[in-house]
C-alpha positions as CSV (number, residue, x, y, z in Angstrom):
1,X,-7.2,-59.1,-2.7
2,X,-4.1,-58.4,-4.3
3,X,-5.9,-54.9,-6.4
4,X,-7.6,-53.7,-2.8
5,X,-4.0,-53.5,-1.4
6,X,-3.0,-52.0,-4.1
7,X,-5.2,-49.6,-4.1
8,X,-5.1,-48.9,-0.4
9,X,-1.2,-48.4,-0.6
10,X,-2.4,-45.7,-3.5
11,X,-4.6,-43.8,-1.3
12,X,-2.0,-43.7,1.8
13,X,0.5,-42.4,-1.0
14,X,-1.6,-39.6,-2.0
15,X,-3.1,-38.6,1.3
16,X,0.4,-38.6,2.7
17,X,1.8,-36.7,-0.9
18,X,-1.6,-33.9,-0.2
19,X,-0.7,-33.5,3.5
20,X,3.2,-32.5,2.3
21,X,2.0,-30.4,-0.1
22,X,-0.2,-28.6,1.8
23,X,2.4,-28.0,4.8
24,X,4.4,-26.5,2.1
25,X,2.0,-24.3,0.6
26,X,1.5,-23.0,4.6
27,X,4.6,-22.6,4.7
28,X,5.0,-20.3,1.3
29,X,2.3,-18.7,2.7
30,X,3.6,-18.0,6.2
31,X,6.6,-16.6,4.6
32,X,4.8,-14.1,2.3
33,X,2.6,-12.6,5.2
34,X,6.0,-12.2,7.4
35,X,7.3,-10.4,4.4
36,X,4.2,-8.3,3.7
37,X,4.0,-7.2,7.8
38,X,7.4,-6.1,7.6
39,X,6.6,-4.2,4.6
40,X,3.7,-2.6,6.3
41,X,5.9,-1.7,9.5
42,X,8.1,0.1,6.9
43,X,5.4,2.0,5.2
44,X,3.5,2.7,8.4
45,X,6.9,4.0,9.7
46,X,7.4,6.5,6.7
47,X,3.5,8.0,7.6
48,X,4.3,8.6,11.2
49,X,7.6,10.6,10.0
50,X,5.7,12.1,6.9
51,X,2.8,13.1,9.3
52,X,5.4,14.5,11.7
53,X,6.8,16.5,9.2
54,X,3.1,17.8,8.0
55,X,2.3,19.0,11.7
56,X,5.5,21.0,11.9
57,X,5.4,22.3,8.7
58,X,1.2,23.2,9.7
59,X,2.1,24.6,12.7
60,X,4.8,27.0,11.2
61,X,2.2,27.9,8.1
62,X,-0.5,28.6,11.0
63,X,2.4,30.8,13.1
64,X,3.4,33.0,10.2
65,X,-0.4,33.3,9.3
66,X,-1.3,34.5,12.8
67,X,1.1,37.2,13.1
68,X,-0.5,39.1,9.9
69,X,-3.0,41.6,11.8
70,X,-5.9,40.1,9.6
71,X,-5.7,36.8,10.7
72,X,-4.6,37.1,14.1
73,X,-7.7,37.0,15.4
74,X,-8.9,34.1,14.0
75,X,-5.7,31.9,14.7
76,X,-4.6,33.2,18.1
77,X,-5.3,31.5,21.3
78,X,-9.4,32.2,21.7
79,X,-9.3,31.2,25.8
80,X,-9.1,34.0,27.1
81,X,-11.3,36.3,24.6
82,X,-14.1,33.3,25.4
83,X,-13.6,33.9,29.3
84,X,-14.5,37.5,28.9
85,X,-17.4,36.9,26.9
86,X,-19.0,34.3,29.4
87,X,-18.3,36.9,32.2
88,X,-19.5,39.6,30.1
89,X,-23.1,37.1,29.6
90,X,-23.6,36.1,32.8
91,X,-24.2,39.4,34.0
């Protein structure tokens, strides 16, 4: 009788010592994702002002670009030359 509570007041200790060990490994592990979403806020952060940086520095490259004769045509506003050409088919 004496070894089955014994052994019983084993078990409850290591249950209870696995349950505690467990809640802290959660724990370690909810404090290592908190960190990591931060640092992904922070990166994603730096891409939306690198990107903003990449369309203004686009938008000047295609502005100098379209005021070489050459080019012009290609990089201008095409609206209105592709009006005239659906009036000029539809005749």
């Amino acid at each position: 009788m004496t070894a089955l509570v014994l052994s019983q007041t084993l078990f409850y200790f290591t249950v209870s010592f696995a349950i505690i060990a467990l809640g802290i490994l959660a724990g370690m592990i909810a404090y290592h994702l908190v960190k990591i979403t931060k640092e992904l806020r922070r990166i994603t952060d730096n891409l939306g002002g690198a990107s903003d940086e990449l369309r203004d520095s686009l938008s000047d490259l295609i502005e100098r670009l379209s005021s070489l004769p050459i080019l012009s045509m290609f990089l201008n506003d095409r609206g209105d030359r592709a009006g005239h050409y659906k009036k000029g088919r539809s005749k």
